[in-house]
LONU-110634 format. One record per residue (C-alpha): x, y, z; residue number from 1. Coordinates in nm, 3 decimals, m for minus. Layout:
% residues N
PT         X         Y         Z     n
PT         X         Y         Z   NUM
...
This chain:
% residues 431
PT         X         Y         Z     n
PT     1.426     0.394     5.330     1
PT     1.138     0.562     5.161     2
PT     1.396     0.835     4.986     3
PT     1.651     0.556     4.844     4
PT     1.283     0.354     4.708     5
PT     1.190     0.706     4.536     6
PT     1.497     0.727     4.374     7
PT     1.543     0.411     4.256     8
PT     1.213     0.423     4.137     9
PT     1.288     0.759     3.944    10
PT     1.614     0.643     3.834    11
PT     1.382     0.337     3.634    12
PT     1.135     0.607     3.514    13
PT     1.374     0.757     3.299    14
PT     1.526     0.437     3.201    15
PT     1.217     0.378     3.061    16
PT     1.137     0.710     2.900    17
PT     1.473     0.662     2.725    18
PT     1.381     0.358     2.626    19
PT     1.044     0.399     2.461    20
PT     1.149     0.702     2.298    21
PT     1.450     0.539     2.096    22
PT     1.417     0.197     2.105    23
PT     1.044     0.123     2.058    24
PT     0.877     0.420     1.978    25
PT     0.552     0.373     1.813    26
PT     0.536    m0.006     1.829    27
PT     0.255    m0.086     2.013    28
PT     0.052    m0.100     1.716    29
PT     0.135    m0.162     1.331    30
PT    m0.118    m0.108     1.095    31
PT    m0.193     0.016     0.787    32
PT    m0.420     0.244     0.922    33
PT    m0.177     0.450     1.153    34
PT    m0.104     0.613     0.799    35
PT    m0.422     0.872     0.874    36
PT    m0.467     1.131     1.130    37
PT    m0.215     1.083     1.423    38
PT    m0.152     0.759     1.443    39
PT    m0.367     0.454     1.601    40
PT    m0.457     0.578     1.934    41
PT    m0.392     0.325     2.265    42
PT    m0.707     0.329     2.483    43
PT    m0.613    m0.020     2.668    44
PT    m0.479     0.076     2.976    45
PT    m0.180    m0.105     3.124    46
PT    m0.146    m0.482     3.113    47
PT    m0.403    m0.547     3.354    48
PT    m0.643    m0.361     3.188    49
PT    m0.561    m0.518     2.863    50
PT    m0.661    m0.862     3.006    51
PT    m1.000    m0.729     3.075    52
PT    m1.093    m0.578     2.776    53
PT    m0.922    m0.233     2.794    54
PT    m1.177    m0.182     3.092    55
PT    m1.058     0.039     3.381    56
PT    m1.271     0.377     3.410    57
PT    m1.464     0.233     3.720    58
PT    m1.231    m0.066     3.807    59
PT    m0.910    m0.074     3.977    60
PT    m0.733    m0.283     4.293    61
PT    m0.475    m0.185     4.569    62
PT    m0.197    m0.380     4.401    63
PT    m0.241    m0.260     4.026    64
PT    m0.191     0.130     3.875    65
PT    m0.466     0.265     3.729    66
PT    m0.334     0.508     3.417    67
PT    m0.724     0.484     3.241    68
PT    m0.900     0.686     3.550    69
PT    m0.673     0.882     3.772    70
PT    m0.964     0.879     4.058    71
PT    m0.909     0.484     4.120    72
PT    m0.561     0.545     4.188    73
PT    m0.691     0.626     4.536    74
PT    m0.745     0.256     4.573    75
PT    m0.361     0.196     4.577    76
PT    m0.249     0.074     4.905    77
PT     0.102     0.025     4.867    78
PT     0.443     0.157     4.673    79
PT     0.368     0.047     4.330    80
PT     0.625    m0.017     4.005    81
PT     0.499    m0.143     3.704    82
PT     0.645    m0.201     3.319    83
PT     0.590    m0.407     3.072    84
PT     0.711    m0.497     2.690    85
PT     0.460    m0.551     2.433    86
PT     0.460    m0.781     2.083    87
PT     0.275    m0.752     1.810    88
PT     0.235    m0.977     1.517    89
PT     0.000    m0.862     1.215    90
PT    m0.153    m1.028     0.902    91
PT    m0.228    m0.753     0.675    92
PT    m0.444    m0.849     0.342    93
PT    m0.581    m0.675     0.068    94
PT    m0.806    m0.849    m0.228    95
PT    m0.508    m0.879    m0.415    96
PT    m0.255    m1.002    m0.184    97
PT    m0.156    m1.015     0.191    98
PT     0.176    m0.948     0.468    99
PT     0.292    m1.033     0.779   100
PT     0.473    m0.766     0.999   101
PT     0.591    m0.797     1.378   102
PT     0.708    m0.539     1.653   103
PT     0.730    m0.455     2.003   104
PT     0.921    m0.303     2.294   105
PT     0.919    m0.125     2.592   106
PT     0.529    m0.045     2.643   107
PT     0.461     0.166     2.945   108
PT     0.667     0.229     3.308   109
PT     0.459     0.367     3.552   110
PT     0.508     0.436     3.970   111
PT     0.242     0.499     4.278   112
PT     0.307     0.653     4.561   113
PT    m0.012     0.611     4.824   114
PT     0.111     0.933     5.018   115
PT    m0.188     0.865     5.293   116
PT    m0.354     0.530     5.182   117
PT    m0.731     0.515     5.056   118
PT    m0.676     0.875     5.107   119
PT    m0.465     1.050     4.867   120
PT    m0.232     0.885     4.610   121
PT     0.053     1.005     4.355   122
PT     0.168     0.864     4.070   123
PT     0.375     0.941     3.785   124
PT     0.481     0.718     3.498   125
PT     0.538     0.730     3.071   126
PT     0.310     0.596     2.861   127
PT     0.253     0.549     2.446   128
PT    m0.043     0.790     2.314   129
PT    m0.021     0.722     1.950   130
PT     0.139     0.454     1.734   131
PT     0.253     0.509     1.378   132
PT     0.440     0.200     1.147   133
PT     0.303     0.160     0.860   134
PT     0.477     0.060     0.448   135
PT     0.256     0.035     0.192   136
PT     0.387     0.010    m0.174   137
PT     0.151     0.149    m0.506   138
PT     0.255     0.047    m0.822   139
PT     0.038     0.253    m1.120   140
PT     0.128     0.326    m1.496   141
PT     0.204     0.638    m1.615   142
PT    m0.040     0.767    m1.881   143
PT     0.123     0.721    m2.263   144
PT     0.414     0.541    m2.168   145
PT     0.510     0.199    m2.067   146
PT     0.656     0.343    m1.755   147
PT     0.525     0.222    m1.427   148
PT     0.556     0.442    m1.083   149
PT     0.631     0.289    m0.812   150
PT     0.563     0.463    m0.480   151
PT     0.693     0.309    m0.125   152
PT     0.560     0.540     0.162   153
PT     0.682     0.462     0.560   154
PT     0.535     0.604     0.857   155
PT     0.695     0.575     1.210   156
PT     0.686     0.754     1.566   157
PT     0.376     0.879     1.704   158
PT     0.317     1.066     2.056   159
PT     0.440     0.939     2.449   160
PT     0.278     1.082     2.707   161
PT     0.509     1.134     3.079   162
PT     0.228     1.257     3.321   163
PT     0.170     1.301     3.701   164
PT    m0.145     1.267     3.850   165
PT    m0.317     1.271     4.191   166
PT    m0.662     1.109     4.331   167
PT    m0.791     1.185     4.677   168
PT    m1.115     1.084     4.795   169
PT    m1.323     1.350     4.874   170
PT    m1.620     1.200     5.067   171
PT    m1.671     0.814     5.185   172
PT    m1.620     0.628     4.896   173
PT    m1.660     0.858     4.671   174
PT    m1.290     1.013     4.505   175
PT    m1.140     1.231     4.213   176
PT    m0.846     1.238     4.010   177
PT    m0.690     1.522     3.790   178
PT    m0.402     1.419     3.578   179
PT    m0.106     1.618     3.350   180
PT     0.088     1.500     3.098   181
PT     0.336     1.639     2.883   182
PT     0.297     1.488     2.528   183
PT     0.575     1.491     2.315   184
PT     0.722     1.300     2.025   185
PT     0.754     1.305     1.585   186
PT     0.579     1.113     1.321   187
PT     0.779     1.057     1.013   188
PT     0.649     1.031     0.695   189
PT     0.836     0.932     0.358   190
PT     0.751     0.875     0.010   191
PT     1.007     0.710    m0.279   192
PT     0.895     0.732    m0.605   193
PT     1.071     0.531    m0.876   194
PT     1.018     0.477    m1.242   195
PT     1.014     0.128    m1.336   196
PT     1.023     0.021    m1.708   197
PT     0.827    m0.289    m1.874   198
PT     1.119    m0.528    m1.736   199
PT     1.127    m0.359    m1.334   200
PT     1.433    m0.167    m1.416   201
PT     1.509     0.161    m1.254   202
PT     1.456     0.456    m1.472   203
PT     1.593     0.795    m1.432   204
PT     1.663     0.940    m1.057   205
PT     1.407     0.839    m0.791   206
PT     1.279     1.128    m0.585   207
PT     1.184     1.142    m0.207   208
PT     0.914     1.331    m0.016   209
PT     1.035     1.379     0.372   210
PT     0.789     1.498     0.625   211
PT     0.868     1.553     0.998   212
PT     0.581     1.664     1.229   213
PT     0.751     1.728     1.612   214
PT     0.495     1.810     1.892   215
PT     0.520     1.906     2.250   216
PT     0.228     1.997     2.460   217
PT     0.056     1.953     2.807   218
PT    m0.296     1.791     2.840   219
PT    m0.483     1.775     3.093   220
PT    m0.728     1.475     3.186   221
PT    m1.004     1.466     3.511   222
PT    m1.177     1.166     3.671   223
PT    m1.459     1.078     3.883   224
PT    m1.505     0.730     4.078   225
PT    m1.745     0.634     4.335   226
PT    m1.826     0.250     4.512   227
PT    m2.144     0.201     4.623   228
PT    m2.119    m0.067     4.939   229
PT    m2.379    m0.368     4.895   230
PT    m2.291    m0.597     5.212   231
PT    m2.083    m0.885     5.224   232
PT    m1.739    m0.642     5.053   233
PT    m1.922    m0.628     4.757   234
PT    m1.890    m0.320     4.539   235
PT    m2.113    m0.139     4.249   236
PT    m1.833     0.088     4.131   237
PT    m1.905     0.393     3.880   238
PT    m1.635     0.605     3.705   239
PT    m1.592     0.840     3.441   240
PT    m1.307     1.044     3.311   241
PT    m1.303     1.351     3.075   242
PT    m0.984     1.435     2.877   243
PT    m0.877     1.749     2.686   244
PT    m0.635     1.755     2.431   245
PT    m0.740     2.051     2.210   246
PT    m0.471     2.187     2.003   247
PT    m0.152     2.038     2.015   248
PT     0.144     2.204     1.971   249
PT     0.447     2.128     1.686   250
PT     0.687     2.203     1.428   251
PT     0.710     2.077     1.038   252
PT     1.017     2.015     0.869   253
PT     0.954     1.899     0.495   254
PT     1.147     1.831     0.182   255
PT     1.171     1.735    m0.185   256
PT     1.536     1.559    m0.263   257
PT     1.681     1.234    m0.404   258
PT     1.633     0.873    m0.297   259
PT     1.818     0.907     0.079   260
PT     1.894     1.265     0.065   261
PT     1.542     1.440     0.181   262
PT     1.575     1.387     0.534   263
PT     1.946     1.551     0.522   264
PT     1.851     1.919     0.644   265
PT     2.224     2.072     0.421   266
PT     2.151     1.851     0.137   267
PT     2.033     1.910    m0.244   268
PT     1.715     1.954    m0.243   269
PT     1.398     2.177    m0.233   270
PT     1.310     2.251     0.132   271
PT     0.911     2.296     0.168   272
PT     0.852     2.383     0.520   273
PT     1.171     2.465     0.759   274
PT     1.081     2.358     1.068   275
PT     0.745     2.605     1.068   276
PT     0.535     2.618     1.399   277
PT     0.177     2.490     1.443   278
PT    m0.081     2.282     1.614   279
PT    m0.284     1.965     1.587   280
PT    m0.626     1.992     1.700   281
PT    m0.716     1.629     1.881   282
PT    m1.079     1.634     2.070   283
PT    m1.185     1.574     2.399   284
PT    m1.196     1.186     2.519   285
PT    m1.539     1.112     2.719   286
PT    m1.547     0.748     2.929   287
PT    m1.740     0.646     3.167   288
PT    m1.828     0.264     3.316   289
PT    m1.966     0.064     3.581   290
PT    m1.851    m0.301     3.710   291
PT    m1.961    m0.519     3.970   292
PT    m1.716    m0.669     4.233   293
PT    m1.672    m0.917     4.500   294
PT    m1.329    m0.765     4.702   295
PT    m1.065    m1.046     4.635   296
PT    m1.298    m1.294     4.433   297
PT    m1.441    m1.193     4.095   298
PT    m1.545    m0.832     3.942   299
PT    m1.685    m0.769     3.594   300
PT    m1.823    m0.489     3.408   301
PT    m1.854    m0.267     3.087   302
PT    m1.704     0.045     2.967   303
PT    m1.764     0.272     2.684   304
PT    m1.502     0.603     2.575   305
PT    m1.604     0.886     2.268   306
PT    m1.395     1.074     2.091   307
PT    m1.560     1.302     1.815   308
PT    m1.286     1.284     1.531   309
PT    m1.496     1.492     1.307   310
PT    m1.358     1.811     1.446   311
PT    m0.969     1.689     1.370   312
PT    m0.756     1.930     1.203   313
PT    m0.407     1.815     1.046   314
PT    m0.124     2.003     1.126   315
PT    m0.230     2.347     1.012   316
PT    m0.494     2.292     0.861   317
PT    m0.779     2.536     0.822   318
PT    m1.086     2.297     0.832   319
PT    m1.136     1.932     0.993   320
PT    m1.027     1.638     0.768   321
PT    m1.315     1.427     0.538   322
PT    m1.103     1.108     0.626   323
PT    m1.217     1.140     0.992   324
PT    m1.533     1.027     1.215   325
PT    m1.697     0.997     1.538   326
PT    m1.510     0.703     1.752   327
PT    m1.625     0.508     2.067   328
PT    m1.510     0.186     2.195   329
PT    m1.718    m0.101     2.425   330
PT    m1.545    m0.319     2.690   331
PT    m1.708    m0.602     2.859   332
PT    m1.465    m0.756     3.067   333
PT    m1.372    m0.931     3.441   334
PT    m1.171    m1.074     3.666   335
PT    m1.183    m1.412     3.881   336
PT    m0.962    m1.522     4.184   337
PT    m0.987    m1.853     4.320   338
PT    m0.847    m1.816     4.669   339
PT    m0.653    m1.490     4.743   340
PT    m0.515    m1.578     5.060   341
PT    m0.448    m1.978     4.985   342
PT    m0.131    m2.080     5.120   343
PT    m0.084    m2.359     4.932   344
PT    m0.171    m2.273     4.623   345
PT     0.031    m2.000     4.390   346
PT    m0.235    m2.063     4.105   347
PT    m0.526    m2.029     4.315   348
PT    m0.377    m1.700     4.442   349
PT    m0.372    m1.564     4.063   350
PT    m0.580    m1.339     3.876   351
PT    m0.740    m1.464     3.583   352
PT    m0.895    m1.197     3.325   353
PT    m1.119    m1.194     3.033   354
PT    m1.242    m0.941     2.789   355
PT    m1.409    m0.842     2.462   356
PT    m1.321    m0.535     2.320   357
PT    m1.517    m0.336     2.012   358
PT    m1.379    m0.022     1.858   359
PT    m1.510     0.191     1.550   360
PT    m1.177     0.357     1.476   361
PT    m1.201     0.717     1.390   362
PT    m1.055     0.668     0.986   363
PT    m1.367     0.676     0.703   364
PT    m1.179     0.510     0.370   365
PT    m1.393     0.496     0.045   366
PT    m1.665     0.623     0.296   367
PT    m1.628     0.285     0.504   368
PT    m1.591     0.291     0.860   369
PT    m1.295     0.061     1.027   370
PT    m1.352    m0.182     1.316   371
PT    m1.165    m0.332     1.517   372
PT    m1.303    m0.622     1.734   373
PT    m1.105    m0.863     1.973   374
PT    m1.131    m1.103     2.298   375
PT    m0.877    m1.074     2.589   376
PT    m0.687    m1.272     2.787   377
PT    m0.493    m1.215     3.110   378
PT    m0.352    m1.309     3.449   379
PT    m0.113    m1.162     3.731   380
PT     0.082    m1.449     3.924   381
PT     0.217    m1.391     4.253   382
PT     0.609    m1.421     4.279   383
PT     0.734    m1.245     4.577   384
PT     0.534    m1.092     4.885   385
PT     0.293    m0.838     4.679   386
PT     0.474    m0.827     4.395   387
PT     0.294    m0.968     4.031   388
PT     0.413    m1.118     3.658   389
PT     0.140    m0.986     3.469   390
PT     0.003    m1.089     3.100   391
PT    m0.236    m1.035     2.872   392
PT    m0.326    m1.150     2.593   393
PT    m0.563    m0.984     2.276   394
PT    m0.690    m1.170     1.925   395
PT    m0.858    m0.926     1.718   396
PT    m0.902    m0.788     1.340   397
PT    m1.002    m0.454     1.207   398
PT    m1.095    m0.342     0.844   399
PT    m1.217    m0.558     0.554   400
PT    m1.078    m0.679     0.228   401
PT    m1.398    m0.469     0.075   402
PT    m1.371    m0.131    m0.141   403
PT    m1.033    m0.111    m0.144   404
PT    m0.941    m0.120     0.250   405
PT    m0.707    m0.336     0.460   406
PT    m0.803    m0.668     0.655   407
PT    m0.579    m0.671     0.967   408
PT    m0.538    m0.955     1.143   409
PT    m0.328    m0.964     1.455   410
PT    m0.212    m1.088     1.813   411
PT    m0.072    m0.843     2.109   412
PT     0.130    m0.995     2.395   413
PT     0.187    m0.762     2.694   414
PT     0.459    m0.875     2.980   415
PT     0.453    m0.667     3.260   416
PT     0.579    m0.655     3.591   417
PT     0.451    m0.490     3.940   418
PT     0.650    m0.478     4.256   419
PT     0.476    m0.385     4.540   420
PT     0.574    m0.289     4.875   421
PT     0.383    m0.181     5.176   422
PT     0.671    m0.234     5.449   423
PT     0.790     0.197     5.439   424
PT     0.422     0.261     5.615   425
PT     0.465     0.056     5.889   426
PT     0.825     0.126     5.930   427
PT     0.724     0.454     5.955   428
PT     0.496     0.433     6.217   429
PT     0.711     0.218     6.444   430
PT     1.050     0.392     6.383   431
């Protein structure tokens, strides 16, 4: 029984990990500001986290994967599955004129295995890293003429993360979690230029600028987690986690051709880098958090992660980029159930969740920081035994119309479902 869940279950796993990586690859976040560094980086957890705020380096329960702090893992009582499928629908404006964009797909597919429960847990699963989806058009003159350049550049891809990881508790309430993941995927970067003249007409050939960066790499991350009993199953839980990235393997491919022909590797054209090796350096992520909780009634709490972006370094690049700064991010979030073991009730048996989420994004444009501020919304309903239809909900901007940066309005939707199942323990025991 256990062997034919396992392999169903692994079967679904790389479902998914086809999925992401050519159907929705990236899409988890447009903006604008993807266009710098790596991409927009996804520190919100899975769905349930996302309903709270992003929030799960000290909070996690036996019927939801924890992905945020491997150590809470241990908490996972049962066989766990969980994906979900994200939307996203953006309002991007500038002091001059404004866009609407929309995307989504396949977010995240993650399994748990609780090998001995509260004791030692497994779990594998695929997960977005980095986001990049971005078109932004520049029209300038050209100096002495009554030409006009026009310039359409498009980013997509960004970096998925497939990872195992492990938590075991090591003392009486008190457990750790280590975590590898291979990171892997390509951001692709073009740039049209066309010559326009007084009337918008083409003039001449338009030219194209292709850039492929490819990486593949193993990081590592570690976790701590510890719940302090206070009588009456209430909780004061502490966690922190501490992940390396460092330098990140990849390979450049770039090229100089006409409109449509760059990204042709035997086509005319002037080849700038053929698929040369080299590294981005990322830095170290730092969370840590603490949240209060009543075991099957309510929990909140608040969470804070760093990440010192003033030591990135482009692909191959010799010294750390002027565009990037030091970036943190604040969750105050929680969680309410009305009556977790009501019979009669399927709403009062739900999870509702609420959250507020602040993030100073590592980009400096025009030496202006970008933030990003949004509330959360979420639930998980019950549908069958201990198995959950999860949402959440987030309403947030980032940026300013102000010295020449981008005012981002926008709305995520995450739909996400867990199926649970406890049943292979105790047919185990009684077999």
């Amino acid at each position: 029984m256990l062997k034919n869940k396992i392999h169903v279950a692994t079967l679904i796993l790389f479902m998914g990990c086809f999925a992401i990586h050519h159907i929705s690859y990236g899409q988890f976040s447009s903006s604008t500001y993807s266009s710098l560094g790596i991409g927009v980086f996804n520190n919100s957890g899975l769905t349930q986290n996302q309903g709270m705020g992003g929030m799960g380096v000290s909070f996690g329960n036996s019927y939801s994967i924890n992905h945020v702090n491997p150590a809470v893992s241990v908490k996972n009582g049962a066989f766990g599955f969980q994906a979900a499928f994200n939307y996203n629908k953006l309002t991007a404006a500038t002091e001059l004129s404004s866009e609407d964009l929309d995307g989504g797909g396949l977010s995240y597919v993650a399994m748990s295995f609780p090998l001995i429960p509260r004791k030692f847990t497994m779990g594998i699963g695929l997960n977005q890293l980095t986001g990049v989806d971005y078109n932004i058009t520049v029209n300038s003159p050209v100096v002495n003429t009554d030409l006009v350049s026009n310039n359409t550049i498009v980013g997509t891809g960004g970096l998925s993360q497939v990872y195992l990881q492990s938590g075991f508790q090591i003392y009486k309430n008190l457990s750790l979690g280590v975590e590898g993941a291979y990171t892997f995927g390509s951001t692709i970067r073009t740039n049209q230029l066309n010559l326009l003249d007084a009337d918008l007409n083409a003039v001449g050939i338009s030219s194209e600028y292709y850039e492929r960066l490819t990486y593949s790499d193993v990081v590592f991350k570690g976790g701590i987690y510890y719940a302090q009993p206070l009588g009456n199953q209430q909780y004061l839980n502490v966690g922190a986690i501490y992940q390396v990235f460092g330098d990140v393997n990849g390979r450049e491919f770039a090229k100089m051709a006409e409109s449509g022909q760059a990204s042709i590797p035997n086509s005319v054209g002037d080849v700038i880098a053929d698929n040369i090796s080299g590294s981005v350096f990322i830095p170290a992520k730092l969370g840590y958090g603490v949240t209060y909780e009543k075991i099957n009634k309510f929990a909140v709490g608040v969470e804070a992660q760093f990440q010192d972006f003033s030591s990135y370094q482009a692909f191959n690049a010799s010294s750390p980029s002027e565009n990037m700064g030091k970036a943190y991010k604040i969750s105050l979030g929680g969680q309410y159930i009305p009556n977790a073991f009501s019979l009669e009730s399927l709403l009062s048996r739900s999870t509702i969740r609420a959250g507020i989420e602040y993030e100073r994004l590592p980009f400096q444009v025009n030496q202006n920081n970008v933030d990003d501020i949004g509330i959360n919304f979420g639930t998980s309903i019950p549908i069958y035994s201990l198995s959950l239809l999860n949402l959440a909900l987030k309403a947030g901007t980032r940026g300013t119309i102000n010295d020449g940066l981008v005012r981002e309005n926008y709305i995520k939707v995450s739909l996400g479902l867990s199926i649970n199942d406890n049943s292979w323990f105790y047919k185990k025991v009684f077999e």
